[in-house]
C-alpha positions as CSV (number, residue, x, y, z in Angstrom):
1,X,0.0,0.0,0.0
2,X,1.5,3.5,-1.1
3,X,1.6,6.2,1.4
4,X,0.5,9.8,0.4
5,X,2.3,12.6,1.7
6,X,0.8,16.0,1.7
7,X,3.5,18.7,0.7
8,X,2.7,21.6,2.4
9,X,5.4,24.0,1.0
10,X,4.1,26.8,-1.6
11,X,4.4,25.3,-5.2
12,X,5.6,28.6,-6.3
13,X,8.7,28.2,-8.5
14,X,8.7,24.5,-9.1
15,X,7.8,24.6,-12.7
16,X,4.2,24.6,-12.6
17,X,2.8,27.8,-14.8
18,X,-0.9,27.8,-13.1
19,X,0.6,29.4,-9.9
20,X,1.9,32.6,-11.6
21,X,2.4,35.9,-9.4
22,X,-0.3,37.6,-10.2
23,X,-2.5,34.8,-9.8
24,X,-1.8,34.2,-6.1
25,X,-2.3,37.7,-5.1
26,X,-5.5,37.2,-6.6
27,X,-6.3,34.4,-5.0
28,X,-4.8,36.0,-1.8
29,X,-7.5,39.0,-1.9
30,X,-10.4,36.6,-2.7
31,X,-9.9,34.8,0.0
32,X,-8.4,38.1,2.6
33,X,-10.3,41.4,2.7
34,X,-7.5,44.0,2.4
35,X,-8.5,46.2,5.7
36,X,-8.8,42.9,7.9
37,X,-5.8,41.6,6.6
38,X,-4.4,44.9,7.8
39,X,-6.2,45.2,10.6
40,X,-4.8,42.0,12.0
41,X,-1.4,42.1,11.6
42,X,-1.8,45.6,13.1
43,X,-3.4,43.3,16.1
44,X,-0.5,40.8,15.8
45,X,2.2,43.1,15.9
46,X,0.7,45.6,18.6
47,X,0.4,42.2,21.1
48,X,4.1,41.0,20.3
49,X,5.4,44.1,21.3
50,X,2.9,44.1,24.6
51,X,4.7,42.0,27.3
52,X,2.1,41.0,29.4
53,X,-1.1,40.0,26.8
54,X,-1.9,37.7,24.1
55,X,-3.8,38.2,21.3
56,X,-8.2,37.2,21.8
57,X,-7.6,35.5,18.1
58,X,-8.6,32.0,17.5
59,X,-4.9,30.2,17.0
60,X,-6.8,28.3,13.8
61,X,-7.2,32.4,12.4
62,X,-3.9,33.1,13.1
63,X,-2.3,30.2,11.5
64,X,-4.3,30.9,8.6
65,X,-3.1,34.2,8.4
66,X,0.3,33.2,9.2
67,X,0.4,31.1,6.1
68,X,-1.7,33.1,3.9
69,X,1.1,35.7,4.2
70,X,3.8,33.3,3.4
71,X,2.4,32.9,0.5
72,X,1.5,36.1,-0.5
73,X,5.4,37.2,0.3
74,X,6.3,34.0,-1.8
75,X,4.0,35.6,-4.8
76,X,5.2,39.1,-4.1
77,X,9.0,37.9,-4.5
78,X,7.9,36.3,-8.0
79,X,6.2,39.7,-9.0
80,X,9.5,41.7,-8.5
81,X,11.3,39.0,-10.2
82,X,9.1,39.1,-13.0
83,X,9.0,43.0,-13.2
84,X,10.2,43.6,-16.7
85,X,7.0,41.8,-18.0
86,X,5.0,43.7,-16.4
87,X,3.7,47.8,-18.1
88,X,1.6,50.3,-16.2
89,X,-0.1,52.7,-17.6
90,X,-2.0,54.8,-15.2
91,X,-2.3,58.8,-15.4
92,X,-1.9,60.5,-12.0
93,X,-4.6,62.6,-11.5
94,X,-5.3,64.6,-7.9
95,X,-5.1,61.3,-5.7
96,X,-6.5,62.0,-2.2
97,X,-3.5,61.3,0.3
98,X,-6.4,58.9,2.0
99,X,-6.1,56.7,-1.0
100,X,-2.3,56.5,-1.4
101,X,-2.4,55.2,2.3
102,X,1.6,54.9,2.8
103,X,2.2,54.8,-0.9
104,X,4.3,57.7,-2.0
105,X,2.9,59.4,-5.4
106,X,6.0,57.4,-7.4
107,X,4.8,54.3,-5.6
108,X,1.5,55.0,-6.8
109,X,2.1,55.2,-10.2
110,X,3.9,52.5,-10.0
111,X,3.7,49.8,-7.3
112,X,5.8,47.6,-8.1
113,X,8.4,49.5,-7.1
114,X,7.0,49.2,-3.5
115,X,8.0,45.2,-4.2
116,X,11.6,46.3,-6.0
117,X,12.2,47.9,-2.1
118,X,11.0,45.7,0.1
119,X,13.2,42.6,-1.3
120,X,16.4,45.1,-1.8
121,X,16.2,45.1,2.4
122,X,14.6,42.1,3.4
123,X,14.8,38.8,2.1
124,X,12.0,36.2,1.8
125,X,13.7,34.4,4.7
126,X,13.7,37.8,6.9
127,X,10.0,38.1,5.9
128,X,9.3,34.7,7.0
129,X,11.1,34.9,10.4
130,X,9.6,38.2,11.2
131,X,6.1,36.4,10.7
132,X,6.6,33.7,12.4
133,X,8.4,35.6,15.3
134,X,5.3,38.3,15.4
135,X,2.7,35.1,15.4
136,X,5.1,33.3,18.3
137,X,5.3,36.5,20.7
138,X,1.5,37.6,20.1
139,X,-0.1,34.0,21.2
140,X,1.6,34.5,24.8
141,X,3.1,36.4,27.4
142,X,6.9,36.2,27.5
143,X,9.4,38.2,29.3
144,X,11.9,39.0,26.0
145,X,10.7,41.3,23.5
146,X,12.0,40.4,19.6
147,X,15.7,40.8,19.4
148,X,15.1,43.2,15.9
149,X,13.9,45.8,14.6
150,X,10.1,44.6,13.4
151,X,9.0,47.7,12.0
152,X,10.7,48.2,8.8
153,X,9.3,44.8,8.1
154,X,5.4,45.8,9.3
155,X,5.7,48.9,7.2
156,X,7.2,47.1,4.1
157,X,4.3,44.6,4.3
158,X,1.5,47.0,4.8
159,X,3.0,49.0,1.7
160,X,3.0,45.6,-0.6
161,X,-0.5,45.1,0.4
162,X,-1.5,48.0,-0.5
163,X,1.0,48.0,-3.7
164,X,-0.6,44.4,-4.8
165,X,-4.3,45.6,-4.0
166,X,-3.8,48.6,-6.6
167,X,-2.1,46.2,-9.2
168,X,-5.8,43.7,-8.8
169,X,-7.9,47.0,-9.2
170,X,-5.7,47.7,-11.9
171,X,-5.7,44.2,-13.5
172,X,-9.4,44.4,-13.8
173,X,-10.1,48.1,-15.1
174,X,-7.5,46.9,-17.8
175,X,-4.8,49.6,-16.9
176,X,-2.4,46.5,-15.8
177,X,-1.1,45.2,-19.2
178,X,0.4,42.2,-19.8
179,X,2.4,41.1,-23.0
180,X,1.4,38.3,-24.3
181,X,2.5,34.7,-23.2
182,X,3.8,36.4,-20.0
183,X,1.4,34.2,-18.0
184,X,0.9,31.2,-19.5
């Protein structure tokens, strides 16, 4: 009798073309609302700094959202890799500074140089431990705080969320062009 093993490791990267970039953060923001996603790691990252609380999550919600932002740092990473493919074409026009969010006006035009950034100062493995680490210090009380800085990372991840929302909303008004046989 054969034994199945379930491979729980992302399948990005290992040849298969159905689990493109793009298509991930897709899948990431049908699946995640962009201001609870937010919201939460705001949560997660306010009670790993506390020393003397945990988080009132469910442990099955945060390990969800522990590995739905593995991947979506995962798809991220293949996004800047694949940044050459990739055109904008999007006018500035008087944005409200409530809809850049942390987004500079550049950054706007153009988020994927909020990706091009993040992965200049922080590899995929930095992302991961800082995720894990924030997840491990908010589920309990412990009497040592994170030995790094964790808010370079925070604010890198709130600007790709916000970078990869605007490159969906772009993606389906059509102002997100891809060349053709980019994706499959």
């Amino acid at each position: 009798m054969k034994k199945n093993r379930t491979d729980f490791q992302s399948r990005l990267g290992k040849g298969r073309k159905k689990y493109c970039g793009l298509q991930q953060i897709e899948t990431f923001f049908q699946l995640n609302d962009l201001t609870a996603t937010k919201e939460l790691l705001n949560n997660i990252m306010s009670y790993a700094l506390k020393r003397n609380s945990w988080i009132k999550e469910e442990p099955s919600v945060i390990y969800h959202f522990h590995q739905a932002m593995r991947s979506f740092i995962r798809a991220s990473y293949f996004i800047m890799l694949k940044e050459k493919k990739y055109t904008i074409n999007t006018q500035l026009e008087e944005v409200s500074p409530l809809v850049l969010g942390l987004l500079s006006e550049k950054e706007y035009q153009n988020p994927l140089l909020v990706f091009k950034k993040a992965f200049k100062e922080y590899s995929i493995n930095e992302f991961d431990y800082f995720i894990s680490g924030m997840v491990y210090f908010s589920m309990g009380i412990y009497d040592k705080l994170p030995e790094r800085n964790m808010i370079n990372p925070y604010i890198h991840l709130i600007k790709m969320l916000d970078a990869a929302h605007l490159i969906t909303e772009r993606r389906e008004n059509k102002a997100f062009k891809i060349k053709k046989g980019d994706l499959m």
